[in-house]
N, C-alpha and C positions, 0 to 999 in steps of 0.2 A: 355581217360586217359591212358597215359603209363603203361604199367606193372610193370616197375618198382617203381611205385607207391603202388599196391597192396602191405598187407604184407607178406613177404615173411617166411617161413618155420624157420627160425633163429630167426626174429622178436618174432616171437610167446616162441620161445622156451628160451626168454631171460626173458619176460616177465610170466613166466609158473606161479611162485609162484601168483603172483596178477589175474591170468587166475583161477587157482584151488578156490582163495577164495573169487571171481565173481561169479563162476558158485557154489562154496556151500553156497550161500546167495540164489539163485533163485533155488536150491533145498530144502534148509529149507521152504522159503515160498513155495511152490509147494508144501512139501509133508504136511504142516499144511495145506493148502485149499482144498487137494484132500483126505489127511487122518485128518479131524477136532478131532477124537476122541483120533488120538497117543499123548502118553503121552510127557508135554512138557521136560520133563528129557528127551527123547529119543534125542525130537532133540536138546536138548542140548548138549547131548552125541557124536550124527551125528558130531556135530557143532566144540565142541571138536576133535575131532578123523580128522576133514579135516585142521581142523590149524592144526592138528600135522604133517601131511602130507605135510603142504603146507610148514612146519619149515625143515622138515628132505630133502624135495627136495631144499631148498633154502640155506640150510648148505652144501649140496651134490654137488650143482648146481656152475659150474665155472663162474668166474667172462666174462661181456662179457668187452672187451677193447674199441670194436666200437660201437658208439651210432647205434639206430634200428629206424623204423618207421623213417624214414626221419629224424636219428638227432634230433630227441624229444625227445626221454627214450634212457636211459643209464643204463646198469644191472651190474655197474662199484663194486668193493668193499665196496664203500662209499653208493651206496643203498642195495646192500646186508647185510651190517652190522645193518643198520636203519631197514629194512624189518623184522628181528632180534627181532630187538629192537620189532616193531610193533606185530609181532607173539605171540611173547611170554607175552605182555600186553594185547592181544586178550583173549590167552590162560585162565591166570588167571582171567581176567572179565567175563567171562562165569561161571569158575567156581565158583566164589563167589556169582553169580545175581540169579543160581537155587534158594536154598531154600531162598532167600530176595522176589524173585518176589511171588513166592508162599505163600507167609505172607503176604505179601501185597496184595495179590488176585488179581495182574496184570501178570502173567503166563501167557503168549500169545506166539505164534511160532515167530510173527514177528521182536518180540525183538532183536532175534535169529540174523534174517536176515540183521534187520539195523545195527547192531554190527557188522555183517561181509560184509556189504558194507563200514561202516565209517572206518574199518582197511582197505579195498579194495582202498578208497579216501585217505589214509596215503601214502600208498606202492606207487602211482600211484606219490603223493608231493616228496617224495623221491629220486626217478629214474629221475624226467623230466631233463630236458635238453631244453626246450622249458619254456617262461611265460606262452603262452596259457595252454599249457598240465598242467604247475603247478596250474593256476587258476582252469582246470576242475578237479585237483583234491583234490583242497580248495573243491569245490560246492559240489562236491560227499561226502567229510568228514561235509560239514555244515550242510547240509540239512538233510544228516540223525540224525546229532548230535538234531537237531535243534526238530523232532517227539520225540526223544528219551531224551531230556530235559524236554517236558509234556508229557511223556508215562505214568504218575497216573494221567491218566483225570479226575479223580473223585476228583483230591484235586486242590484247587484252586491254591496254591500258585507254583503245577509245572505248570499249564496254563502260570502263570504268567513267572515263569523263561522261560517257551517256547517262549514266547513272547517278552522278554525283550532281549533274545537271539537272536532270530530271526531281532527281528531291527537294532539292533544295529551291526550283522552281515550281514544285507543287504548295510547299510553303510558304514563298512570295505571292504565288496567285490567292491562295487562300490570305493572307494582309492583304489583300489588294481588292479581292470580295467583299472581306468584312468592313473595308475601308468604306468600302461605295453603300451598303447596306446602312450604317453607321452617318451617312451624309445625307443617304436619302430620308432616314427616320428624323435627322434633325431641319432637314429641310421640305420633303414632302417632293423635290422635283432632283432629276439626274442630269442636270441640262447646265452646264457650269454658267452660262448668262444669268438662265436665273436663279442659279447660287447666287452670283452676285451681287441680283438685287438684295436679295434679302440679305447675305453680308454688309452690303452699304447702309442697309435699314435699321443694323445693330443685333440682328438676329442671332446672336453669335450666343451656341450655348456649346457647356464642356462635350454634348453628345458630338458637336460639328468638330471641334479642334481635334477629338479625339479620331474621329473619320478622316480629318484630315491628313494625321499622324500617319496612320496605317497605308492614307495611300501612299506617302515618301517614303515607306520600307516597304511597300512594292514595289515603286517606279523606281526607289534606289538598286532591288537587286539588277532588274531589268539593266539600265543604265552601268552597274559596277561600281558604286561609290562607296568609300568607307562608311562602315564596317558592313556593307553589306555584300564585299568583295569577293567573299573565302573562297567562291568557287573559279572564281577569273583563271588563275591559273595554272588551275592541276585542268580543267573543260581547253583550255587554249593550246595545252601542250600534249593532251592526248587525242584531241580532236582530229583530225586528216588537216594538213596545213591549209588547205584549199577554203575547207568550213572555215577554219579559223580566220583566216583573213575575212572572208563575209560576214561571221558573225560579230568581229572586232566593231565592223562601223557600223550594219546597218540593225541590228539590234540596240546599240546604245542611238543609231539616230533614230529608229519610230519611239523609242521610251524618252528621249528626249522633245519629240516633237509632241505628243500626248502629256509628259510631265508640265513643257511650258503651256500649253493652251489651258492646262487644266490652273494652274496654279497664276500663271499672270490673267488669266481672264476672271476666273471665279472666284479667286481669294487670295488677292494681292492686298486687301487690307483688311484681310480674315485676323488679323493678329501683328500686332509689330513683333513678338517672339518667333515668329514662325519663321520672318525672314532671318532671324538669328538663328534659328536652329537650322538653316538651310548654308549659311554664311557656315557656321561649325561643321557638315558636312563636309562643304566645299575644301576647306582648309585642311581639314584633315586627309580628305581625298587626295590631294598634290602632294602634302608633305610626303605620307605612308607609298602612294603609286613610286613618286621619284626616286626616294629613298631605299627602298627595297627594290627596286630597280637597278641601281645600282651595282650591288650583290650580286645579279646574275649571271650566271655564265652561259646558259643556253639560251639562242635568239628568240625562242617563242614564247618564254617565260618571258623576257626581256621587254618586250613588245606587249604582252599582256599587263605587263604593272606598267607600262607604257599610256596603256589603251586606259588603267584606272587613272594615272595619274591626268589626259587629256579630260575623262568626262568632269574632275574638278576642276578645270579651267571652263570647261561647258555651265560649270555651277555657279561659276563667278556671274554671269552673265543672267543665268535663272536668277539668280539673288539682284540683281540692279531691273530685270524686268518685274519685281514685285514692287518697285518704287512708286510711290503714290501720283510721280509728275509724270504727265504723258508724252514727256518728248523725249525726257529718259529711257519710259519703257521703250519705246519707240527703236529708240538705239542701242538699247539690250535686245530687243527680239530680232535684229536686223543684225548685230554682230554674232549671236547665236546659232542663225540660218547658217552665217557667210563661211562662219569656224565650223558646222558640220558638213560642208560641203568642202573646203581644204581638206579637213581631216579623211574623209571617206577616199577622194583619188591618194593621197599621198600614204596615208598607212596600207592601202591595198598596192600602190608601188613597191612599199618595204617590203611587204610578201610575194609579190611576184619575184623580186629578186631572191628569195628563199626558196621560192620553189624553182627557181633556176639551176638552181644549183643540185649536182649529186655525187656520190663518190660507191664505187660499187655496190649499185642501184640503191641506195639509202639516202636518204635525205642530209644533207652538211645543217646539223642544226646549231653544236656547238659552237661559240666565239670564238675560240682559239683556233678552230679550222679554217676562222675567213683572214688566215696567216698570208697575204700575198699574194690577193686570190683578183686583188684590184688592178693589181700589172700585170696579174696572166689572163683575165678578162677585162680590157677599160671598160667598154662597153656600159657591161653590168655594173664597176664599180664606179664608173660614174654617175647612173642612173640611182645606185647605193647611196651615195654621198650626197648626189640631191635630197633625196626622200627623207633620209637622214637629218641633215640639216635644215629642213623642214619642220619636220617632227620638231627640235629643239627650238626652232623659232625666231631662225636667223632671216636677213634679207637674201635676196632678191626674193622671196618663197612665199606659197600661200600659208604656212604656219606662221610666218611674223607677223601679216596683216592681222593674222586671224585673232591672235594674241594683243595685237593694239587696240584693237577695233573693243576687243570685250575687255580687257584693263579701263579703255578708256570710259566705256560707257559706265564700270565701276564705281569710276573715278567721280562720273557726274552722279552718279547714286549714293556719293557720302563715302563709299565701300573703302574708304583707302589703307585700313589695316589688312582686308583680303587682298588686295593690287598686291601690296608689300610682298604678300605669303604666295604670290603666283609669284612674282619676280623673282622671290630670291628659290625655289623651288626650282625657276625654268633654269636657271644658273644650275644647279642642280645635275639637271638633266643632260648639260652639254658634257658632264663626263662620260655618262654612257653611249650617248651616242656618239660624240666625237672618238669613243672609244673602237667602235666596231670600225668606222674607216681608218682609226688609228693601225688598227692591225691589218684592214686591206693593203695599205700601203706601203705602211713601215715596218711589221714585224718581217721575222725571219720567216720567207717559206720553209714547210717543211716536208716530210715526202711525203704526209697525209694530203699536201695541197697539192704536190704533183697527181698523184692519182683522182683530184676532184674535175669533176667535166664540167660545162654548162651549154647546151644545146637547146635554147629556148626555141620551141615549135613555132608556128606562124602565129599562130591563137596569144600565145606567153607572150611572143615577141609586139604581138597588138596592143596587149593589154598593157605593158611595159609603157610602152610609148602613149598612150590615151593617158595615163599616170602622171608621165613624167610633164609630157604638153599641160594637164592641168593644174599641175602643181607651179608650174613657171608661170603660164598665164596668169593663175588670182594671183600669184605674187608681183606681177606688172604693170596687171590692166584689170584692177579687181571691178573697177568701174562695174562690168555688165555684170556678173552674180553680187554685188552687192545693192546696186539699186535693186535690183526686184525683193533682195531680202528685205531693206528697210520699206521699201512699199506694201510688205507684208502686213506693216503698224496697222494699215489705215483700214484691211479688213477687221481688223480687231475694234477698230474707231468704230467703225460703221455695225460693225453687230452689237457693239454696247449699245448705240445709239438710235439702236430699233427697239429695244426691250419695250 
């Protein structure tokens, strides 16, 4: 083998941040197998304290221009932003799952570890530059997700969501194989650049669109878009709350960061149908999430068709960066970044205030139990009502920006029949959620809500507040995450611009 194959000392140092929270995954589990008795705070603490390490090196850290490892990974602006994104969703699912797991009497080290491989399987979708690389690090984010879906083996029903998860993402991966298989036979390279050449060049045969096809009903289950949904909500409401919340943002943000790089870099003008069929996703994803949303009466269910109905507004924004003009995509890829980075603090708020809550040690997961529950804790129900009106997409909050910012860039994409079907959908949505602080406030308590507690531990009460601070900030001063995200464009400029 050449030398210049081995990786070389740069390589490494491109990829540092994804290196630091490898190697603090396999010292979590190490130091539970060898110290069984240390406490699982500690190493959740450990666990804590190396994302913060691996965040402050990765804000610190310059962007690299040339892809590494042969043209696989790329440590361009557009993955340092998402790794970001990832970090800091890491950060706070740690700190919210301490005192859950421990009530639940699943406190184990390895919890630890497969959370900081599945962010390791994010970082990894992010950066590639290769399908292969993206697929191994789908499988590194699935199969942890996939233990950590029935990590309360004691209750039947997360067996179940592990297992409903599990198959149903054994056959998204398999679309998602044969997609890349089917790209590389029509193209001869796995390298979405130069896809694109040869796309620009006209190369376009039914073997490519058909490749192409298979990977949107992979990247769709990933992400949760209609109709590639079905498992969202029975996986979300059997899962341990704690997973749930992590798997809500940071599995749809690495298939979303993988889904745009792959499709607005390498076959944004694979097809003018393509962006239609991705536009008919999109639309359908809002209508079907909001709408059946709706209907629910349990909060996890609620937030799950929540979570499908966000990634179709995610898809507005994929559909305006497929636009042929570069200052459009520009402003699709840059409102994209800035709405998954709202979304991650602010839907992990809603859940931390779920796991806040309990009532003779059981989780309060039904709606009609958060009867009143906003005057006998403000605190939390004020922190509720933020996140909440967030999530729907009101001001002062990082959902409104987030939702302008990608409307607008629609807007300049032509897109104005999807604008429409996100508006009047987001309208939609202010029933449900204005419905849950409807009943913090106004309904009748009742002695289900006397008996409910909420004693958020220091960890909760951290992560609460890291939430709530970032959901008010991009709603005020989006200024600092949104310039980085649209400067994201110009690594995309500049690697086209090497080919």
């Amino acid at each position: 083998m050449p030398a210049t194959e081995f990786p070389q000392a740069s390589d490494i140092l491109a990829i540092l941040p994804q290196c630091i929270v490898a190697v603090l995954a396999m010292i979590v589990l190490l130091a539970d197998a060898v110290a069984p008795k240390m406490s699982k705070r500690t190493l959740a603490n450990i666990s804590v304290l190396g994302l913060v390490v691996a965040l402050a090196v990765q804000i610190a850290q310059r962007p690299w221009l040339q892809p590494v490892f042969q043209k696989m990974v790329i440590a361009d602006e557009y993955a340092r932003y998402f790794n970001i994104v990832f970090l800091v969703g890491a950060i706070i699912s740690v700190l919210l799952s301490v005192d859950y797991l421990e009530r639940e009497g699943i406190s184990h080290g390895e919890y630890y570890a497969l959370l900081l491989l599945t962010t390791t399987g994010m970082m990894i979708m992010g950066a590639a530059t290769n399908l292969i690389v993206v697929f191994l690090g789908l499988e590194v984010l699935s199969i942890s997700l996939y233990v950590l879906a029935g990590y309360a083996r004691e209750r039947l029903v997360s067996e179940e969501a592990a297992m409903k998860y599990f198959l149903l993402g054994a056959f998204a991966s398999a679309f998602f194989l044969y997609g890349v298989a089917l790209v590389y036979g029509a193209t001869q390279t796995l390298n979405p650049m130069d896809i694109a050449v040869q796309v620009r060049s006209g190369a376009v045969t039914p073997l490519l669109l058909a490749g192409a096809a298979l990977l949107v009903v992979g990247f769709g289950f990933k992400v949760a878009v209609v109709p590639f949904h079905i498992w969202t909500p029975d996986v979300y409401e059997g899962a341990p709350t704690s997973v749930t919340a992590f798997m809500s943002v940071g599995a749809k943000a690495a298939g979303f960061a993988a889904f745009l790089r792959v499709f607005s870099v390498a076959l944004p003008g694979l097809s003018p149908e393509s962006a239609k069929v991705i536009a008919i996703l999109s639309a359908l994803t809002m209508v079907v999430g909001n709408f059946v949303a709706v209907a629910q009466k349990n909060i996890k269910r609620l937030l799950a068709y929540s979570s499908i109905a966000h990634a179709g507004y995610i898809m507005v924004g994929l559909v305006a960066a497929m636009s042929p003009v570069n200052a459009i995509r520009g402003d699709a890829i840059g409102a994209v970044l800035f709405y998954t980075l709202a979304y991650t603090v602010t839907n992990l708020g809603a859940f931390a205030v779920v796991l806040a809550f309990r009532r003779q040690g059981e989780e309060v997961l039904e709606l009609d139990d958060y009867a009143g529950l906003g005057l006998k804790y403000p605190v939390l129900g004020a922190a509720m009502t933020l996140f909440m009106v967030s999530l729907a997409g009101l001001p002062p909050t990082a959902g409104f920006l987030g939702k302008l910012y990608l409307f607008r860039a629609a807007l300049g994409a032509g897109r104005t029949g999807l604008v429409i079907v996100g508006v009047l959908t987001s309208v939609v949505s202010f029933y449900y959620y204005l419905a849950v602080i409807v009943r913090m406030y106004m309904a009748a308590p009742s002695a289900r809500t006397e008996k409910t507690e909420a004693v958020p531990d220091g960890h909760l009460s951290l992560a609460l507040a890291l939430a709530a601070l970032g959901t008010l900030w991009l709603g005020i001063w989006p200024g600092w995450a949104l310039g980085p995200a649209q400067t994201a464009w110009h690594a995309f400029q500049q690697g086209i611009a090497r080919l």
